[in-house]
C-alpha positions in Angstrom: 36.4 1.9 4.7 33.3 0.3 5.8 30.1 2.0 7.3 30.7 1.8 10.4 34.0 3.0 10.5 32.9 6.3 8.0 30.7 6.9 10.6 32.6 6.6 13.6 35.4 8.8 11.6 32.7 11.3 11.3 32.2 11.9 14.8 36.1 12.4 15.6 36.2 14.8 13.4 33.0 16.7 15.5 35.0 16.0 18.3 38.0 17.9 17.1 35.9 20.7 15.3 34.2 21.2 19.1 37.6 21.1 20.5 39.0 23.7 18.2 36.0 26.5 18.8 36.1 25.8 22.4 39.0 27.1 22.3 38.5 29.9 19.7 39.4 33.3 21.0 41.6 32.3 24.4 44.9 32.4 25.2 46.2 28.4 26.2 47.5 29.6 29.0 48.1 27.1 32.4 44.9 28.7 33.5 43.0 28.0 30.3 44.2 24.6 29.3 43.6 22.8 32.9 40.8 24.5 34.4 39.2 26.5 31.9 39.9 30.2 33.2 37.7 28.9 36.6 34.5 30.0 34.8 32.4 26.8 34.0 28.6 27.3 35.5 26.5 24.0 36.6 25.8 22.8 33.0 29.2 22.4 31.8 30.8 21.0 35.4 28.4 18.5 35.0 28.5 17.6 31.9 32.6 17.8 32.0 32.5 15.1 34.9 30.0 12.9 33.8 32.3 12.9 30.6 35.0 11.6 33.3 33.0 9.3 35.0 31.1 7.4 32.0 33.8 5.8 29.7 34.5 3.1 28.1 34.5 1.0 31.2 30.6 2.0 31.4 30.3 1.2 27.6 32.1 -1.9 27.6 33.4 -3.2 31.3 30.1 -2.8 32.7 28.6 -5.0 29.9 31.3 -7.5 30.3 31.5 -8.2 33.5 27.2 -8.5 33.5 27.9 -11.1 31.0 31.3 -12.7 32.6 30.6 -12.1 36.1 26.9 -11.9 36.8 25.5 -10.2 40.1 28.9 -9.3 41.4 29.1 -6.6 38.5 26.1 -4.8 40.3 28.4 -2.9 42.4 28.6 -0.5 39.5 25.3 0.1 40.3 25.9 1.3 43.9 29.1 3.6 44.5 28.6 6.5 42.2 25.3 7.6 44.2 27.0 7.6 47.3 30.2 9.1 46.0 27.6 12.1 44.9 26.4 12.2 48.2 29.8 12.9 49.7 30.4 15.5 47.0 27.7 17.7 48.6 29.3 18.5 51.5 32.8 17.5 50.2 33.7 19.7 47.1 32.0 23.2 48.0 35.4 23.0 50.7 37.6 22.1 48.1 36.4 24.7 45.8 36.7 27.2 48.3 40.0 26.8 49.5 41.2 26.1 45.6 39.8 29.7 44.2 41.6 31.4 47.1 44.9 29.7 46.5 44.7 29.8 42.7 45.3 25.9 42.4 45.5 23.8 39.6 46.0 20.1 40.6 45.2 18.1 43.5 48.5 17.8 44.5 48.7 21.6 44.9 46.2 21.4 47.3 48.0 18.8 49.7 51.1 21.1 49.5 49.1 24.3 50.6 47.2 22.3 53.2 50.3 20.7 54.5 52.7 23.0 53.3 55.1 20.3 52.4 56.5 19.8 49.0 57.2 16.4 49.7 53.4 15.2 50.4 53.0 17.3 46.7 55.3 15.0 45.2 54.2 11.7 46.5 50.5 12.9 45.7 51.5 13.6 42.3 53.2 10.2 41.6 50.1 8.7 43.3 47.7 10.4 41.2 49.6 9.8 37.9 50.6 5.8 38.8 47.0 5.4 39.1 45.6 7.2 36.0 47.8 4.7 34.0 45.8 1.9 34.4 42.4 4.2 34.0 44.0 5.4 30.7 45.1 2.1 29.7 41.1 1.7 30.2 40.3 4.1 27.9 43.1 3.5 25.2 42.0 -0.6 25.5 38.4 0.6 24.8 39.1 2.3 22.0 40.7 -0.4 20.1 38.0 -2.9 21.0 35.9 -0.4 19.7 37.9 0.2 16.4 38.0 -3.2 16.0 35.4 -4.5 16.3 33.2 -2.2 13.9 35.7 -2.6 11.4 34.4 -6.2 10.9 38.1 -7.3 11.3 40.2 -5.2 8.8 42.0 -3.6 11.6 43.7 -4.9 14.1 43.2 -4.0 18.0 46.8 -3.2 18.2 46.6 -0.6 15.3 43.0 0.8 16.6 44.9 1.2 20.0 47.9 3.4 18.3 45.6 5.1 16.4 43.1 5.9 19.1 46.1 7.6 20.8 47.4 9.7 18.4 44.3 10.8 18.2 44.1 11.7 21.6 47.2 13.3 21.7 46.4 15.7 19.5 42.8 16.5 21.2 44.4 17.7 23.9 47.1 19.4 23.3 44.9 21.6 20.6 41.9 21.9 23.1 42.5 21.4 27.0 39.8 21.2 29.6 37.4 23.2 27.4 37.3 20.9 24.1 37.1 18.0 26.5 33.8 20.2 28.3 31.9 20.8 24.9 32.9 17.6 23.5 31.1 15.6 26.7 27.8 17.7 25.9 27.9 15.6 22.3 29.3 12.3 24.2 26.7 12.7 27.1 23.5 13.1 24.4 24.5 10.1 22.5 25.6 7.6 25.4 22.3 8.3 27.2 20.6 7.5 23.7 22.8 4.4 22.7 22.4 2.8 26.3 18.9 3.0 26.8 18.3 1.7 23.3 19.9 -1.3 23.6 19.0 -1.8 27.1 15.3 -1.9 25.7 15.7 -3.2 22.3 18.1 -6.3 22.9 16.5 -7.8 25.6 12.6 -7.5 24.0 13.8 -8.7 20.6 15.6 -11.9 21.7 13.6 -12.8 24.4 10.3 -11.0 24.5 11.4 -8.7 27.5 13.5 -8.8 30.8 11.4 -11.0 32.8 12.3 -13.5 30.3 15.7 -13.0 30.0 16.5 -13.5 33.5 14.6 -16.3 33.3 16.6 -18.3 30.2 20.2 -16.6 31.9 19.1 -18.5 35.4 17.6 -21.7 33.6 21.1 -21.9 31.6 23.0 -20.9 34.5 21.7 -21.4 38.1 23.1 -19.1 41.0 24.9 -16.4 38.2 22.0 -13.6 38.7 23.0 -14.0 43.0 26.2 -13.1 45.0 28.3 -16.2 45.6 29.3 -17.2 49.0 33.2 -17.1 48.9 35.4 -14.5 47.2 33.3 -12.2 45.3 30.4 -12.7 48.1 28.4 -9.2 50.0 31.7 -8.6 52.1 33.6 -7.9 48.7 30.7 -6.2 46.9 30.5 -3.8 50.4 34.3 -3.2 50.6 33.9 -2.1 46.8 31.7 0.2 47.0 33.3 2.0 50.0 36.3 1.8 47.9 35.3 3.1 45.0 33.0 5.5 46.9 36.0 7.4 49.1 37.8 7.2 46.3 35.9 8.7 43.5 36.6 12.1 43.6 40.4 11.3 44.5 41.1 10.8 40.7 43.3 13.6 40.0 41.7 14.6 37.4 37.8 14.4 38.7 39.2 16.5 42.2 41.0 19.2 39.7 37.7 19.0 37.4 36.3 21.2 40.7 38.5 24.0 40.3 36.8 24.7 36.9 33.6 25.5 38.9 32.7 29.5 38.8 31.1 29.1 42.5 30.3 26.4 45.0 26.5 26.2 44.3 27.4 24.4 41.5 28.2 21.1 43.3 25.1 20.9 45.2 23.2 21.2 42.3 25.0 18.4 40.5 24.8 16.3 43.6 21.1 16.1 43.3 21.5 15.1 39.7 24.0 12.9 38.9 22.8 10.3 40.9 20.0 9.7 38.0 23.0 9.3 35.5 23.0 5.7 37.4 20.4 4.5 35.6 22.0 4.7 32.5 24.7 1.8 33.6 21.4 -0.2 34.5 20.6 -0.3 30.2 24.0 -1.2 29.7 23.7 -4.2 32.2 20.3 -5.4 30.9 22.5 -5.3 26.9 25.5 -6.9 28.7 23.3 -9.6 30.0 21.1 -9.8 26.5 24.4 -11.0 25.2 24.6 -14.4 27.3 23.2 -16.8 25.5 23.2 -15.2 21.8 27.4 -14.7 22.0 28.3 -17.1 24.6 31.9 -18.6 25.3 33.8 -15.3 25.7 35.9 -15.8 28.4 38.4 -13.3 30.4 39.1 -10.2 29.2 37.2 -11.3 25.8 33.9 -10.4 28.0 34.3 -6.8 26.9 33.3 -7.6 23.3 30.1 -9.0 24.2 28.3 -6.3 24.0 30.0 -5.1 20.4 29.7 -8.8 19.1 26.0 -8.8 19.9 25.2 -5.1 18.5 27.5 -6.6 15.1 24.7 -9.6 15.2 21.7 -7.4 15.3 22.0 -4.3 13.4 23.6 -3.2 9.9 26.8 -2.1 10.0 25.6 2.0 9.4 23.8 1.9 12.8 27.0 -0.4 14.2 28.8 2.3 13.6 26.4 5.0 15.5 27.1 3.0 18.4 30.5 2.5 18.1 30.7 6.2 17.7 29.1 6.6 21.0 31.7 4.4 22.8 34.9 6.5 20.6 33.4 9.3 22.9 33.1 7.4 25.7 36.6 7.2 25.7 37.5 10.4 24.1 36.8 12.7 26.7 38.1 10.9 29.8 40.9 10.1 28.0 41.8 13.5 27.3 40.9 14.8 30.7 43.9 11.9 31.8 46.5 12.4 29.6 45.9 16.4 30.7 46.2 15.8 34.1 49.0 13.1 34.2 50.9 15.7 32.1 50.3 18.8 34.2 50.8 17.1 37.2 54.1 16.0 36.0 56.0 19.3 35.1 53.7 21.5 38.1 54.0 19.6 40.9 56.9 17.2 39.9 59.5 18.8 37.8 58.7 22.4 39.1 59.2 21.2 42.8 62.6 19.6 41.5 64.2 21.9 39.7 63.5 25.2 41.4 62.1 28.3 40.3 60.2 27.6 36.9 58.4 30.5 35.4 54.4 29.2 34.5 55.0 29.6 30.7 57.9 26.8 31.1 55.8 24.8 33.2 52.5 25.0 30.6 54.7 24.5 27.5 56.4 21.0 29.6 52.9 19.8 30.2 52.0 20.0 26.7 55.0 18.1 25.7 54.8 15.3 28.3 51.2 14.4 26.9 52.7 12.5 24.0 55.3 10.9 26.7 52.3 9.4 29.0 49.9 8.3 26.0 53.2 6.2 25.0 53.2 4.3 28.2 49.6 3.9 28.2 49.5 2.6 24.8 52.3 0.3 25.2 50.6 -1.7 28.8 47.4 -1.0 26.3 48.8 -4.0 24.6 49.0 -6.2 27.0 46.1 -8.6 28.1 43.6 -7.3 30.7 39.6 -6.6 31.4 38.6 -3.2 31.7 36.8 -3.9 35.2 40.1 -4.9 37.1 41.9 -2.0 35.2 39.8 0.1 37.1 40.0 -1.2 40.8 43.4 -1.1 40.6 43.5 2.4 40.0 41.1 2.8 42.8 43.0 0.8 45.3 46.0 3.4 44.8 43.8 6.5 44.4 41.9 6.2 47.3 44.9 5.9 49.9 45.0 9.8 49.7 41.0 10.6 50.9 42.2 9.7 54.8 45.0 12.8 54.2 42.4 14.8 52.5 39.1 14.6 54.9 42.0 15.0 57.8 43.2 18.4 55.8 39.6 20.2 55.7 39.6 22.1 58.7 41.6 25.4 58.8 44.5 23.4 60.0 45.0 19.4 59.7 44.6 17.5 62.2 47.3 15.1 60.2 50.5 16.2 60.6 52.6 16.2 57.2 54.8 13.4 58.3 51.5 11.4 59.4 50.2 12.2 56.0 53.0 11.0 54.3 53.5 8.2 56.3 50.1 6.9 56.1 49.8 7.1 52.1 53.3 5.0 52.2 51.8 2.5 53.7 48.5 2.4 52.0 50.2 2.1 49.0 52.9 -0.3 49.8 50.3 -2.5 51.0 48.5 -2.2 48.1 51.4 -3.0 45.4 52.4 -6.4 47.8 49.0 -7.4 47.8 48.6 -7.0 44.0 52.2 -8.2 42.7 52.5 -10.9 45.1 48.5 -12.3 44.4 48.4 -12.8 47.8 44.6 -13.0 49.2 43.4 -13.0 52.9 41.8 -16.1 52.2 45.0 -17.7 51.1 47.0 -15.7 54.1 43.9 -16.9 57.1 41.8 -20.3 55.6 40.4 -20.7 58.4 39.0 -16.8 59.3 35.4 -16.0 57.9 34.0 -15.2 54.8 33.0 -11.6 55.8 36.7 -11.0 56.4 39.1 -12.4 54.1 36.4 -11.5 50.8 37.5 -7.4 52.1 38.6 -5.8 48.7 42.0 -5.4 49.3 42.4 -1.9 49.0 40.2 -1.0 52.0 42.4 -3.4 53.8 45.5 -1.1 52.2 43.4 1.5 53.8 43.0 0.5 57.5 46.4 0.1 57.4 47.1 3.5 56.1 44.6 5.1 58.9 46.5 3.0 61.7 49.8 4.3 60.6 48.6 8.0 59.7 47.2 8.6 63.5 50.2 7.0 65.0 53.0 9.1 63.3 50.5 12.2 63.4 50.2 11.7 67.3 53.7 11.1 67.5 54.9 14.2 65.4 52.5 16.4 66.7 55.1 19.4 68.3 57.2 18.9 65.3 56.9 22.1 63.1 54.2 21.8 60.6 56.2 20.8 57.4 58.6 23.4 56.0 58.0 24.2 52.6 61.7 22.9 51.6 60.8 19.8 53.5 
């Protein structure tokens, strides 16, 4: 075993030690293992969804696509203030109505708003479809990761089974609480890692960033600006509202709010987090470092640029410090996905199903479909793709249930189940279509504008899934408001 790789082993074994006296002392019970017995303060809700927020796609897919994609990649920048701006007003109400009800998932609280076990269900396949490719993510990461700093001797396929057996076992031992302490370590060394190299690698191979923008543009003209077709302002806008609505739609970010011990607690992290954007800013300036010193990576290869270059300039002990940092990266989303996937799956899926299912059956099924997910995950792991795209896809299913949501807020929806339903069908279907098919609106309308046809597809999914949701709704408005057996 190299350096690097002693190192990085190092830190997993932190990880699980954390994991283990987290939860030293409690009973796993349902309660315990998803949302922490309802009792985290400000501190650890932050820190437990910054840990689900900054993965490997920060660590690696922002870097790549700043050195495959150039400006387009700045709508990383852009969405996660505004997303912490709608979690101001938005989560207090979520919280609320969730510590009255006693939920546990986000799909519990579309069946107590709606009170149809139907809209649960097609939440909860929602949700879990689009945590696949957001764990494939994390799991794709990791074996960059592995690889890489072991200077070849292991193979990304290996690192990838590896990396999930290792997270298998994480969560099952720990829950949401190892996953909470273990972002506290995560959180201090990303911060350090990314500003390091977002400082050091620009100054020391080009005298600063000035510079460096100055060689990148001089080697490539127009790569530092927005391009006029396809991934022009129209798509970086529809992006960012994208990703905006939808980041707190991730299961397992909305069910990260029911660990909250009051509602105070979301304000105060909405006036924060939106400094953890700067962090991603050090990670671009690395990711664009990496241009001309590792250049011809092409595809999904981008994601190793910033690895490649950190292998060029430092020795592998301090190669492995920073590989350690992106293991954690991916460590404590990871978990937080295969524990939601999985409790989603037996509550809100199987329980529904099968009938009465006493909460002990229901905790001990989760536990035992974690392995079953992080099998699929690991398996479409394997196959070829960039981290960024990984995660827009996820988005552009996720975010077809925030128009059923914001309509549920009120003391009663102004959706109507079957308008609910309806509406997320349609999102969804228009999504998978658009996606399978590779259909574009530029290739569907060559003639229409710019502004129109660059629309990220999923907001397009979207005003469909509006359109249809108010029609139904308006239609089905008399109809009795979803019987729970519906």
């Amino acid at each position: 075993m190299n350096a690097a790789l002693a190192v990085i082993a190092a830190f997993v074994v932190v990880a699980f030690a954390l994991g283990l006296l987290a939860r030293r002392g409690r009973t796993m019970s349902l309660e315990q293992w998803t949302v922490g017995g309802r009792g985290f303060g400000a501190l650890f809700v932050f820190l437990l969804m910054a840990g689900e927020i900054y993965t490997t796609f920060t660590f690696l897919g922002g870097s790549g696509w700043a050195y495959g994609k150039g400006a387009p990649a700045f709508y990383i920048l852009c969405y996660g203030a505004i997303a912490y701006t709608i979690s101001y007003f938005l989560l207090p109400v979520v919280w609320r109505y969730a510590a009255r009800h006693q939920l546990h998932s986000q799909a519990d609280f579309f069946v107590a708003k709606y009170r149809s076990r139907v809209l649960g269900i097609l939440a909860s396949a929602v949700g879990v479809v689009a945590m696949v490719p957001y764990l494939v993510l994390q799991l794709k990461g990791l074996g960059i990761i592995v690889s890489e700093t072991s200077y070849g001797s292991i193979t990304p396929a290996v690192a990838i089974w590896i990396g999930t057996g290792l997270l298998v076992v994480y969560v099952i031992v720990s829950g949401v609480r190892g996953s909470a302490w273990t972002a506290v370590l995560k959180d201090v060394m990303i911060l350090a890692v990314a500003v390091a190299l977002g400082v050091y690698l620009p100054r020391h191979y080009y005298g600063g960033y000035q510079p460096m923008f100055e060689a990148i543009e001089h080697a490539k003209p127009g790569f530092l600006t927005l391009p006029a077709r396809g991934m022009s302002a129209t798509w970086l806008v529809s992006t960012v509202a994208l990703t905006s609505l939808g980041f707190y739609m991730w299961p397992h970010a909305f069910a990260s709010t029911y660990t909250a011990k009051g509602e105070d607690v979301f304000r105060k992290n909405a006036a924060v987090m939106p400094l953890y954007q700067l962090v991603l800013l050090f990670v671009f300036f690395a990711g664009f470092a990496a241009i001309l010193q590792v250049p011809g990576l092409k595809g999904a290869d981008a994601d190793l640029s910033l690895l490649k270059l950190v292998k060029k300039t430092f020795p592998p002990g301090l190669v492995g410090l920073i590989g350690a940092a992106g293991v954690l990266t991916a460590l404590v989303p990871g978990s937080m996905l295969m524990l939601t996937s999985a409790t989603v799956l037996a509550k809100n899926v199987y329980r529904p199903l099968v009938g009465a299912v006493e909460e002990r059956t229901v905790a001990i099924l989760a536990r035992a479909l974690v392995p079953v997910v992080a099998l699929v995950a690991a398996w479409l792991a394997l196959r070829g793709a960039s981290l960024v795209p990984l995660l827009l896809l996820g988005y552009n299913f996720v975010t077809q249930l925030f128009p059923a949501l914001v309509l549920s807020l009120g003391e009663t929806p102004w959706a109507t189940p079957a308008g609910a339903i309806a509406g997320i069908v349609t999102g969804e279907a228009a999504v998978i279509w658009l996606s399978a098919s590779g259909v574009t609106l530029a290739k569907l309308f060559p003639t229409w504008p710019g502004t129109i046809t660059d629309l990220n597809i999923g907001i397009v999914a979207m005003v469909a899934n509006i359109a249809v949701l108010v029609l139904v709704s308006v239609l089905t408005r008399g109809a009795p408001r979803g019987a729970r057996a519906a």
